[in-house]
N, C-alpha and C positions, 0 to 999 in steps of 0.2 A: 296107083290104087285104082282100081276098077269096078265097078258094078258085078261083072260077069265074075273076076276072079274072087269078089264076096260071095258070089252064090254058089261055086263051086267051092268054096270052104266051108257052108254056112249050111248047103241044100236047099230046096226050091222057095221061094219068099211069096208070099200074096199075092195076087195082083194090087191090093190097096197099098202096099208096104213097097213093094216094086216099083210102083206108080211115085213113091214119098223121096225115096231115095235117091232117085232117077233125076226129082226136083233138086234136090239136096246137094247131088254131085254136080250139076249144072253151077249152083251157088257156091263151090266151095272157093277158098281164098286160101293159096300155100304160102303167102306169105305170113296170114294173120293165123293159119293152121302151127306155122314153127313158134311165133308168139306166143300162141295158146296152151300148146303142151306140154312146156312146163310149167304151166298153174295149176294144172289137175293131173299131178306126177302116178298116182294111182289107176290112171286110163290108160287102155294097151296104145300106142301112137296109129296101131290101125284100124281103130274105131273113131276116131276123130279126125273130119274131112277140113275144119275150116273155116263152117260160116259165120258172119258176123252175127251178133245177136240183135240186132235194128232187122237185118235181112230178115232173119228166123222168125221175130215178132208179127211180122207183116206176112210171113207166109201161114203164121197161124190165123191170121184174120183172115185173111185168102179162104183159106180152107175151110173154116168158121162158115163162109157166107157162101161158098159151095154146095157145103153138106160133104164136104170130103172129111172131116175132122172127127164125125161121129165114128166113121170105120176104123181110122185110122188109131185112135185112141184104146182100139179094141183088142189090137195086135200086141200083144207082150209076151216075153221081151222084146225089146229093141234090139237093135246090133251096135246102132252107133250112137256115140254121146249128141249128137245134134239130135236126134230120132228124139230123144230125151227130153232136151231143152227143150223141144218143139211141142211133145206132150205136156210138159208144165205149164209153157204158155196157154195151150188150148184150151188147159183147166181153167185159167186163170181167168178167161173169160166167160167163165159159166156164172149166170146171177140167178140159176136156181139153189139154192144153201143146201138144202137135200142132196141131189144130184152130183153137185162139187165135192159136197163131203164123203160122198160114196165112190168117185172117184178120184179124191185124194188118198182114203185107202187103201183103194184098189191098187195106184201107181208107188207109194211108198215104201216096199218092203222092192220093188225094182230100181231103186235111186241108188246108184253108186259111185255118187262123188259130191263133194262143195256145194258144188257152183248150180246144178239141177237143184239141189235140196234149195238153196236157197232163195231160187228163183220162184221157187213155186208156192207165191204168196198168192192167193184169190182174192178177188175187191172184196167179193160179197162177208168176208168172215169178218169183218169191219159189222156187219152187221147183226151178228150172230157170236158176239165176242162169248158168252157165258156158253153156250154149246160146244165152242172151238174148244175154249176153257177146259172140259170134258174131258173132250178127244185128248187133248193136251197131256193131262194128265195120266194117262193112259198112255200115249206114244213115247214119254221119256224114262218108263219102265220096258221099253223093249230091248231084244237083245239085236236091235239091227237098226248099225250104227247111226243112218241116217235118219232112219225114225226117230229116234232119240233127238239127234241134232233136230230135227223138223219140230217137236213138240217145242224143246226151245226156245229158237227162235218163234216161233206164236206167241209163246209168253213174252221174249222180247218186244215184239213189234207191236203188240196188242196191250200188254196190261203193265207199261210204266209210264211215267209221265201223268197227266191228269188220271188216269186210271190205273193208278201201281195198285196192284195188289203183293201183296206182303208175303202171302201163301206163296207165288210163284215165284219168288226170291228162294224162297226155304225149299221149295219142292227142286229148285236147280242146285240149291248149296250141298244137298241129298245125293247127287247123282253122283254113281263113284262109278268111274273108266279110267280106262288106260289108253282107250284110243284120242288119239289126239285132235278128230275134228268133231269128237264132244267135246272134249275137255274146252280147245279152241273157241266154244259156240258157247260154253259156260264165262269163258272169260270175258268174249265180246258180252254176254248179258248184263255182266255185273259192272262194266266199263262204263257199257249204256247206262248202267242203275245209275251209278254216281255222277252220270251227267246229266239226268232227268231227275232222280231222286235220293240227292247227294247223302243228306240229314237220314234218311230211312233207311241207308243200306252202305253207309260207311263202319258201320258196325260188325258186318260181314267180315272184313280185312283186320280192323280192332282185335277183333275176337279169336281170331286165326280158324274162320269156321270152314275154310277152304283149301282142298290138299293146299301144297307149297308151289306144285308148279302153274294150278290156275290162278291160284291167290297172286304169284310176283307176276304173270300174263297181265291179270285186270287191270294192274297198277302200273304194267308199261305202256298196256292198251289206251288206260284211262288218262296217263302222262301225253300221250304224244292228241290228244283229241282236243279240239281248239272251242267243244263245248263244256270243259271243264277248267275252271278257274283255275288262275295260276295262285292262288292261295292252298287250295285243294290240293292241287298236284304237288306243290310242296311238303305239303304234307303226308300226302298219300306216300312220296319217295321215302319215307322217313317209318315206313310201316314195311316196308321190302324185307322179307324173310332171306337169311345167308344159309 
């Protein structure tokens, strides 16, 4: 894999995007590149060069304290899954809430896989949980996939635990797909629920309010998780739809 014979399948790239890639290929790792692609089975194998995610981290802060990251950010799409990661990172360190928010929209409807959706948590919405809230609600009614997954997980990471909200249980128990890395991201929610807030949303499962295949997910999810009691999971096994 090459630079040049990207450009010649691809056509002529930025000079900023040129400049990213050139870094990129420099970093790549073939050994931790064959590791990697089979986690993200829906990535073509030659758009994914390799690099560590520690590596990628740090080249977003590089770029951050350059000024290379504003241009860079600018160029969509990307060609390759690192190009990606490398964009979520840069978001992630934006601690304007406005700014973040407008480009997390911006890059979401280009996220096509896992492992980018999931990375691309920003500090600052920690601080802005009722606004994300919002957005949230709004992104898990989209018809692309990873928006959907991304609204999600917000709800997940932001409003259980001392701040469960109850609506965001219900607004995920709601969401009907067939794709599996919602579905997937529903079951990690409700996994989470009953390990944060067991009492509030083991009722969910009780109740059979969750197709059948996220409903037995949660309850293998939530069996094999070492923050849920082995009283729970016992009983949670006893709730497995056949």
């Amino acid at each position: 894999m090459s630079l040049e014979r990207d450009m010649e399948k691809t056509g002529e790239l930025s000079d900023k995007e040129y400049s990213v890639i050139e870094k990129l290929m420099q970093l790549r790792d073939e050994k931790y590149r064959k590791f990697q692609m089979p986690l993200i089975p829906n990535i073509d194998p030659e758009a994914v060069l390799g690099v560590r995610t520690p590596v990628l981290k740090n080249l977003a802060k590089d770029m951050i304290k350059s000024g290379e990251a504003a241009g860079f950010i600018k160029t969509l799409p990307h060609r390759f899954y690192e190009e990606n990661q490398l964009h979520a990172f840069i978001i992630c360190q934006e601690k304007d809430f406005d700014r973040c928010m407008g480009e997390i929209e911006r890059f979401l409807p280009f996220i096509d896989n896992w492992s980018t959706c999931d990375q691309s948590v920003p500090k600052v919405f920690k601080k802005e949980r009722e606004k994300v809230l919002i957005k949230a609600n709004t992104w898990i009614k989209s018809d692309e996939t990873y928006t959907v997954r991304f609204g999600i997980k917000m709800m997940m990471d932001l409003f259980l635990g001392e701040d469960y909200n109850p609506d965001c249980a219900k607004a995920v128990a709601l969401v009907k797909s067939e794709e599996y890395y919602i579905n997937m991201m529903r079951a990690w929610y409700f996994a989470t629920a009953l390990a944060k807030n067991y009492d509030e949303t083991v009722s969910y499962l009780e109740e059979n309010r969750l197709d059948k295949w996220t409903h037995n997910k949660t309850i293998q999810k939530a069996v094999e998780s070492f923050r849920v009691t082995d009283e729970h999971k016992s009983y949670l096994k006893t709730l497995k739809r056949k």
